[in-house]
N, C-alpha and C positions, 0 to 999 in steps of 0.2 A: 451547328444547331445545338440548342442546349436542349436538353430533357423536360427543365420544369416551363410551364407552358404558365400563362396567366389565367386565374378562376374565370373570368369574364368572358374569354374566348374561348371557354369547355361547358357548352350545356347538355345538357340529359335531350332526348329526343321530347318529354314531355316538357322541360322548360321551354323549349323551341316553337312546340306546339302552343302554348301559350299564349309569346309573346305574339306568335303569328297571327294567333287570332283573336288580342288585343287588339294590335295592328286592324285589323278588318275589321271589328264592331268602331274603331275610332273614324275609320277612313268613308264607311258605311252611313249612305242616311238613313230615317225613320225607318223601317218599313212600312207598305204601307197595306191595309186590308184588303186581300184579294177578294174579287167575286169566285163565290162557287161556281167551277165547272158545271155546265150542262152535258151532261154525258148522255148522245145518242149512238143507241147501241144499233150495232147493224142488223142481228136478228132479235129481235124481239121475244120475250121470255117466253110467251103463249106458241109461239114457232118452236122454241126450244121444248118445252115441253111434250109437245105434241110429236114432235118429231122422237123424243129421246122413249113415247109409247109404241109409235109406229115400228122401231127397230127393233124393241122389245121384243114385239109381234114376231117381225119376220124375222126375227133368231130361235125363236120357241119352231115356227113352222118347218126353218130349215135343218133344226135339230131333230126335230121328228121325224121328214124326211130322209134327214140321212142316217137315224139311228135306227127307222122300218125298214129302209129300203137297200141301204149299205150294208150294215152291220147285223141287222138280220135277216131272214130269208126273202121278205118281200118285195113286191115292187114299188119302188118309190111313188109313185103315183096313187097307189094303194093306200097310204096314209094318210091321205086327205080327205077320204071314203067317210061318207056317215054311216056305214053298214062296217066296215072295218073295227069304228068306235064303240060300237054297239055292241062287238064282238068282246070289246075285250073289256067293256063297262061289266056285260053278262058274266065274262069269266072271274072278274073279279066280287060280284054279289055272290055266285053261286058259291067259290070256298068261303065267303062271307056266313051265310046259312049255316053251314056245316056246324 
């Protein structure tokens, strides 16, 4: 084998590319205009919504409960109390006053 090769038979990765897709726009017919997909979603946005409030919800409740009832002295059940709340609406006016 000799060393020097011919220019013809040594292209760059991007002349390759190229010609390749010369090749394809020549071999290719028109294209032609698609119709726009109809995209039906399987949940629908107002589900979505609604749903992503609801979890909201019940992550604030179970945070309360486990931040009244775990973490400090009470009992978890306690924290859902309207007299609980009231307790501690009061405690937080009255240093308010001061």
């Amino acid at each position: 084998m000799t060393s020097e090769l011919n220019n013809t038979q040594v292209k760059s990765r991007e002349d390759f590319r190229k010609t390749r897709d010369e090749q394809k726009n020549t071999e290719k017919e028109p294209k032609k205009k698609r119709e726009p997909k109809i995209r039906i979603r399987l949940i629908p946005i107002w589900v979505r919504l609604l749903l992503v409030v609801v979890l909201f919800a019940a992550s604030i409740l179970i945070g309360v409960v486990v931040g009244y009832g775990f973490i400090g002295d009470g009992k978890p059940s306690d924290a859902l109390k309207k007299e609980t709340w009231q307790h501690i609406v009061d405690i937080v006016n009255k240093d308010a006053e001061k």
